[in-house]
Wavefront OBJ file of the C-alpha trace (Angstrom):
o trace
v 45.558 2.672 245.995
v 44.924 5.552 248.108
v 47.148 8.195 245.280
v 45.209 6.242 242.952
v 41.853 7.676 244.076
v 43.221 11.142 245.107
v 44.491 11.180 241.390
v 41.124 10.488 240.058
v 38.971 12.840 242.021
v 41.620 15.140 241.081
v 40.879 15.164 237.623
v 36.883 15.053 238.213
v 37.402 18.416 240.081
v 39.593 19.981 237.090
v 36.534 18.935 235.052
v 34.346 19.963 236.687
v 36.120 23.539 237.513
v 36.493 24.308 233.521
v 33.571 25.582 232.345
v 34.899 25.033 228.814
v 35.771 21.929 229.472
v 31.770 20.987 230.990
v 30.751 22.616 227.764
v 32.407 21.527 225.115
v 32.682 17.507 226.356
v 28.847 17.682 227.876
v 26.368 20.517 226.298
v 28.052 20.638 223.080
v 27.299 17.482 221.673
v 23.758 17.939 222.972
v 22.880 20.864 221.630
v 24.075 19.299 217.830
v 21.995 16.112 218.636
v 18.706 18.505 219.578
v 20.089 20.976 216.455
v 20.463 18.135 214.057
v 17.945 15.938 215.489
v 15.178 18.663 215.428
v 16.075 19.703 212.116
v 15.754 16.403 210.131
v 14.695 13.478 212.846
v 10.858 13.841 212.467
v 10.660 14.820 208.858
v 13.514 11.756 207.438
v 11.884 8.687 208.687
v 13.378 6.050 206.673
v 10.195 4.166 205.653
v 10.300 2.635 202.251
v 8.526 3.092 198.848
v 9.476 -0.089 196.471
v 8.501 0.413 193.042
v 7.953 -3.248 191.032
v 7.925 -3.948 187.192
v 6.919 -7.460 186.156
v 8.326 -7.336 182.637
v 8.316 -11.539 182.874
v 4.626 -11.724 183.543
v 5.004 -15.423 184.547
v 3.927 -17.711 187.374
v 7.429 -17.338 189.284
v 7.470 -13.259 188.883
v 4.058 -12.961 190.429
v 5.804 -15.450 193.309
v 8.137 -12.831 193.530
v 5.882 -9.796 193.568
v 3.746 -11.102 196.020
v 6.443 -11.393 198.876
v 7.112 -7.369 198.356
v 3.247 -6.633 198.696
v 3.127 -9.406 201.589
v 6.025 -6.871 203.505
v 3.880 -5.198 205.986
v 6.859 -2.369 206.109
v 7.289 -1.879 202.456
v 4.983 0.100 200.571
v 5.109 -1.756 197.183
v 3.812 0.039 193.955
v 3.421 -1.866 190.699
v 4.255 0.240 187.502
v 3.929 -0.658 184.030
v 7.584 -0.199 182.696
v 10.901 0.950 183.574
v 10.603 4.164 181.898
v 7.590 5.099 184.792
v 9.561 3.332 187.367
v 12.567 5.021 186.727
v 10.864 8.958 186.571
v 8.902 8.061 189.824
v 12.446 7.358 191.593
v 14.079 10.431 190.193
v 10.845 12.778 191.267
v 11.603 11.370 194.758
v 7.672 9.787 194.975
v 9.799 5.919 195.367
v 12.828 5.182 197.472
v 13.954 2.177 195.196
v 12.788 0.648 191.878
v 13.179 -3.202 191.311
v 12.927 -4.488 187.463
v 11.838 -8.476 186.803
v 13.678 -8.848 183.698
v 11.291 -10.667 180.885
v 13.053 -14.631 180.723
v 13.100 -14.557 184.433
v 11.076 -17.619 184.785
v 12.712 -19.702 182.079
v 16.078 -18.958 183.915
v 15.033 -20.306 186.814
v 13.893 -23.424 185.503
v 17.171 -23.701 183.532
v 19.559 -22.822 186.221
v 22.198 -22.204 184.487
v 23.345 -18.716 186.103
v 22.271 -17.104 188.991
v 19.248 -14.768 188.000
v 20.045 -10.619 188.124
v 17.189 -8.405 189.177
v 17.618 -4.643 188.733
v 17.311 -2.429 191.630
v 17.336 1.242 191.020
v 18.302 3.207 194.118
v 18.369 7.130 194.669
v 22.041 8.214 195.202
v 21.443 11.583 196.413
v 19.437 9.935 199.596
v 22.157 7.644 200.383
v 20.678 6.586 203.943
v 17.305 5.435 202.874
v 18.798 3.773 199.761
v 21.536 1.866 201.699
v 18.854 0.419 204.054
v 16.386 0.048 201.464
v 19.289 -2.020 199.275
v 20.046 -3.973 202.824
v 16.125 -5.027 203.605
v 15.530 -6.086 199.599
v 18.181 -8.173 199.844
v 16.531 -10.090 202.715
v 13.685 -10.629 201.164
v 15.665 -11.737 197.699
v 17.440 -13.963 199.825
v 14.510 -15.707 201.882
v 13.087 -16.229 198.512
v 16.378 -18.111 197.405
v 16.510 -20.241 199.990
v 13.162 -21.272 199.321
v 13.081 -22.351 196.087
v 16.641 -23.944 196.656
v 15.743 -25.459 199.965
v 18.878 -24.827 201.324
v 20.439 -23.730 204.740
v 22.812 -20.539 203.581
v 26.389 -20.456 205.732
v 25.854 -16.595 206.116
v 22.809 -15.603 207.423
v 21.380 -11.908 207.777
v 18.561 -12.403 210.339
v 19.364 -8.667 211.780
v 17.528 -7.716 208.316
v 13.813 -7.143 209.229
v 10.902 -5.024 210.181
v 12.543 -2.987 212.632
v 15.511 -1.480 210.374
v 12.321 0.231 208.514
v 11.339 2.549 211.363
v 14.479 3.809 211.746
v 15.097 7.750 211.115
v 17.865 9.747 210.941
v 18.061 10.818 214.382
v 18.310 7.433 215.583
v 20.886 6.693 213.169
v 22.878 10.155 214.210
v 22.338 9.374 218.368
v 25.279 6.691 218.338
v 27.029 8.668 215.962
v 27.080 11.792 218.239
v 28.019 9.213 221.200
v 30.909 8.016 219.002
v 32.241 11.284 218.146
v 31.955 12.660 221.884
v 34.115 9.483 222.744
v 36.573 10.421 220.243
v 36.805 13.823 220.561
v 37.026 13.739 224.140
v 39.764 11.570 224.543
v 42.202 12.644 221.964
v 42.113 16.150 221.467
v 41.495 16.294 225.821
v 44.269 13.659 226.688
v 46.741 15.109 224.395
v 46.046 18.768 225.228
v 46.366 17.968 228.835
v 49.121 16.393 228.999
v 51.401 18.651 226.811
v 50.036 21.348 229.143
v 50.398 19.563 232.238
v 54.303 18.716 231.103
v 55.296 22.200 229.808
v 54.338 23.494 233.088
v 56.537 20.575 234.843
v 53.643 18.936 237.230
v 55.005 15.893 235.033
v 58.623 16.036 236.132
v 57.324 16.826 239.575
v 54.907 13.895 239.891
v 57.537 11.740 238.547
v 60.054 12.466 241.490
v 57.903 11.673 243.508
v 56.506 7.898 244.700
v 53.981 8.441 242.335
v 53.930 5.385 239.744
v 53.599 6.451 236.150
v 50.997 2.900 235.987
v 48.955 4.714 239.021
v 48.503 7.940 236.993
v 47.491 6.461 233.606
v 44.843 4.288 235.855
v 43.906 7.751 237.674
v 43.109 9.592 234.064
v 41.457 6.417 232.841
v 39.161 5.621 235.166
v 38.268 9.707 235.022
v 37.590 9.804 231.929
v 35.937 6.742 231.750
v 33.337 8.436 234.725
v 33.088 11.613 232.363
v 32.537 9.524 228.874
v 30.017 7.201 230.596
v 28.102 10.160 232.459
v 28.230 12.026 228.733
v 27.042 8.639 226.797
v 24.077 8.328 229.512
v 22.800 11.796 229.085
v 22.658 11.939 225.662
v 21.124 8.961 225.334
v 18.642 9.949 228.423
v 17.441 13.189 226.470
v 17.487 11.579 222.885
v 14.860 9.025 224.601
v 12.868 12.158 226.136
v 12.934 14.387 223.448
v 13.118 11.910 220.492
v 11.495 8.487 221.618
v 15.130 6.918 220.637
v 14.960 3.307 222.399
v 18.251 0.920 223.125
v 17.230 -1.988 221.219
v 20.229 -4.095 222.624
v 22.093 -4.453 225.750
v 23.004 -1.998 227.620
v 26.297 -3.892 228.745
v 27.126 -3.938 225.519
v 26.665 -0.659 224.842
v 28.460 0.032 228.553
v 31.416 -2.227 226.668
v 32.337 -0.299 223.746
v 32.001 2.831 225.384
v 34.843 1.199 227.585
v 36.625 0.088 224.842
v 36.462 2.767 222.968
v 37.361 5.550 225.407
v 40.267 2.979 226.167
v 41.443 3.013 222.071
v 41.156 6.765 221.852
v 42.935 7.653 225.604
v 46.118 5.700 223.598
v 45.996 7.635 220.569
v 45.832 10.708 222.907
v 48.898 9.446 224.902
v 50.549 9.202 221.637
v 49.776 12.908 220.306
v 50.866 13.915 223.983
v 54.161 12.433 223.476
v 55.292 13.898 219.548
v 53.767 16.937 220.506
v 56.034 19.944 221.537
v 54.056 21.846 223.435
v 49.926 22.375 223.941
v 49.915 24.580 221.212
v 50.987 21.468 218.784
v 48.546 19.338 220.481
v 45.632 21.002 219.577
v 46.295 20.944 215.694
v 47.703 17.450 215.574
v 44.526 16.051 217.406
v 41.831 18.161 215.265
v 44.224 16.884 212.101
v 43.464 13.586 212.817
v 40.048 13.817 214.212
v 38.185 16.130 211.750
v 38.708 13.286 209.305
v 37.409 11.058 210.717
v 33.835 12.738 211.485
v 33.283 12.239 207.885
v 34.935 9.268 206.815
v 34.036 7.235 210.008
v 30.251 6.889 209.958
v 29.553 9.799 212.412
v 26.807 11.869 210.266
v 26.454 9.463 207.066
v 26.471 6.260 205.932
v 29.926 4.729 204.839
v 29.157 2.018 202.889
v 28.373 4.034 199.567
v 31.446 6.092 200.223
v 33.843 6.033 196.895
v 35.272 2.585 196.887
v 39.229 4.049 196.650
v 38.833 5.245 200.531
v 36.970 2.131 201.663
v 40.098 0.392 202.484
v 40.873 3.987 204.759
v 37.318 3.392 206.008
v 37.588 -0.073 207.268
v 40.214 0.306 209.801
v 39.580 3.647 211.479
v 38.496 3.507 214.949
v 36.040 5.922 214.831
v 33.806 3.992 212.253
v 34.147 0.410 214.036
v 33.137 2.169 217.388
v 30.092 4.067 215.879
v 29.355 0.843 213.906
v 29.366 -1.112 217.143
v 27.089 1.568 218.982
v 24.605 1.738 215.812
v 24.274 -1.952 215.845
v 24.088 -1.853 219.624
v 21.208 1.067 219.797
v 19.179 0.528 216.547
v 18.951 -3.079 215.959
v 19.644 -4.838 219.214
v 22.457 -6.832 217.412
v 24.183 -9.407 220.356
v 27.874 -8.414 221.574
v 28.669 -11.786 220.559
v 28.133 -10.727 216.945
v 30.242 -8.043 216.533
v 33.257 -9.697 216.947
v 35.010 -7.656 214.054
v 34.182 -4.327 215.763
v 35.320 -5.542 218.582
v 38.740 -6.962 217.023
v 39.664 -3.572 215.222
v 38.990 -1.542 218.648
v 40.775 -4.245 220.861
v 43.922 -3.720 217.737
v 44.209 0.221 218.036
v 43.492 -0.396 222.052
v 46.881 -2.455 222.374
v 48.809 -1.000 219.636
v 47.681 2.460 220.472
v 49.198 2.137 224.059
v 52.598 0.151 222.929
v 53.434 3.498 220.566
v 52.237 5.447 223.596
v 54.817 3.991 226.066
v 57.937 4.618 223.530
v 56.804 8.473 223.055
v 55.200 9.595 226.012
v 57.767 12.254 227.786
v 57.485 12.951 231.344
v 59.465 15.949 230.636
l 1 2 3 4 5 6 7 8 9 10 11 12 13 14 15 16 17 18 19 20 21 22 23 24 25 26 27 28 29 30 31 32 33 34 35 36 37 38 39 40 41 42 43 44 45 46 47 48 49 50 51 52 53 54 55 56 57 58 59 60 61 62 63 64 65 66 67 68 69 70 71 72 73 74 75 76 77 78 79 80 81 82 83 84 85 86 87 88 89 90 91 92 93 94 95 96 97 98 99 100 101 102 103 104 105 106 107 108 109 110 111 112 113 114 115 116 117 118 119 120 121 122 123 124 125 126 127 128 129 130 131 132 133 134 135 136 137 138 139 140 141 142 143 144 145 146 147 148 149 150 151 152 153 154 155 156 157 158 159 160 161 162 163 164 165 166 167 168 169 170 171 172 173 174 175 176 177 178 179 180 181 182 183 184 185 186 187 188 189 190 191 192 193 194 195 196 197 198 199 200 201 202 203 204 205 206 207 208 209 210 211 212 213 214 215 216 217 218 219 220 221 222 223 224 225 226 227 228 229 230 231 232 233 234 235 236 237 238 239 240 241 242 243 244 245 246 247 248 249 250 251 252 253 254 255 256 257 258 259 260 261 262 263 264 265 266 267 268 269 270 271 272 273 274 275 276 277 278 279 280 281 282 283 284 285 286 287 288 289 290 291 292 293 294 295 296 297 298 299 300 301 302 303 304 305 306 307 308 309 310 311 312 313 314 315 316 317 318 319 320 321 322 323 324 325 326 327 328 329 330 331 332 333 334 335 336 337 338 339 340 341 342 343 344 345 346 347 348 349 350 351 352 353 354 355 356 357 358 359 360 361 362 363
């Protein structure tokens, strides 16, 4: 136990010796979040515009209508066709345009298909239109289950008021968190360790008492202190400078900052270990990790992403974690239900560190 703490104060000090190091893993993603944040936080507030054409003109499409206007978040505008609605949400003065297609009623009553509403969406402002797309579903849906008076199997109660006052900068806080995690751990573990072994502290350590389980606990629980003290002050400063608020738990959000400094320390471990020398490390890690900034939810929105790289998408680590963080921070969404998130980071966690114990070299 004792080697086990010396091991991990250790490492704090060659932090917090390397001025690089303090600046790259600490101010660095700070000054982006203040740079980015300042730059489009205040001015991209995701509110929501709906544009509405009642082409039906019937009892059941002024039903319809009259939840949108009833929507204290959405600002509904009326508009006489879809030629109007359609230039308003090109010239940017609507977010989305919905069309009541004329028979609407007289499906209903027949109910012989499902009924298809039109909704026009902006795909050059992909945030605000994959929100606005989310939130008009919910209110579609409430209406469904109204006039079919049934209880749905899949609910989406985290759908509501509160996803419309979200801007851009409180989308891009977790994001930020989830890329400092990653970035961090993989490109520091890897580069560390190849350095550490090409100068031979590795072969020393290991002929000595020293177990190899004792050192892997010494790094993690270091990096663990520096990823949690990172996580807290951005999120201190976006609250000070930004008003951003942690709408959920902060053990949860303590938890996949755990887990995910745990998933990306293995995929570290496993660069370490094919890597040659430090000079390797570096490339392979900023290989794999510049990727994934853009595929993994970091600065934008994956779900409109092309739908031949969704399959990519769905498994990386990076966008599960900054999923996990986004639903943690923005929408106060229970630990409980993100089990998926929390699958595919627990996966690479285990699997990361089984590939990491057949290539890791001591020497």
């Amino acid at each position: 136990m004792r080697a086990y703490w010396q091991l991990t104060l250790a490492q704090l000090r060659i932090f917090a010796r390397n001025k690089q190091v303090l600046f790259f893993t600490l101010l660095f993603p700070i000054i982006l979040m203040l740079a980015l944040g300042t730059f489009a936080g205040n001015d991209s507030s995701l509110s929501l515009t709906v544009g509405l054409t009642d082409s039906d003109q019937s009892d059941s499409s002024k039903v319809l209508t009259e939840r949108f206007y009833k929507n204290e978040g959405l600002e509904t505008i009326t508009f006489k066709n879809v030629k109007s609605g359609k230039e308003a949400l090109k010239n940017g003065d609507i977010q989305l345009f919905m069309e009541i297609p004329k028979g609407y009623e007289n499906n209903l009553e027949e109910q012989n298909e499902p009924s298809t509403l039109p909704v026009y969406y902006n795909e050059k402002n992909l945030t605000t239109s994959e929100l606005g797309l989310t939130v008009m579903n919910g209110i579609i849906d409430q209406y469904s289950k109204d006039l079919a008076n049934y209880e749905p199997v899949v609910s989406i109660e985290k759908v509501g008021i509160k996803a419309l006052t979200i801007r851009y900068v409180d989308f891009l806080v977790p994001g930020i968190v989830a890329m400092m995690i990653m970035s961090n751990n993989m490109n520091g573990v890897a580069g560390q360790i190849s350095a550490w072994r090409e100068r031979g502290i590795l072969r020393r350590m290991q002929g000595t008492r020293l177990k190899a389980s004792t050192f892997i606990a010494a790094q993690i629980t270091a990096r663990l202190l520096l990823n949690g003290t990172q996580a807290l002050l951005v999120v201190l400063i976006a609250h000070f400078v930004f008003s951003i608020q942690v709408a959920g738990s902060w053990l949860a959000l303590i938890f996949f900052i755990i887990l995910g400094t745990l998933a990306f320390m293995a995929l570290g471990f496993i660069i370490a270990g094919i890597a040659k020398n430090p000079e390797s490390a570096g490339p392979i890690a900023g290989f794999i990790t510049f990727p994934m900034l853009f595929l993994g939810g970091v600065f934008f929105p994956i779900n409109n992403m092309p739908d031949i790289i969704q399959p990519i998408v769905k498994i990386l680590p990076i966008a599960h974690l900054s999923s996990a963080l986004r639903e943690t921070m923005n929408l106060g969404t229970p630990l409980l239900q993100l089990g998926t998130e929390t699958l595919v980071l627990g996966c690479w966690l285990i699997g990361g560190f089984i590939v990491a114990s057949y290539v890791f070299k001591w020497e």
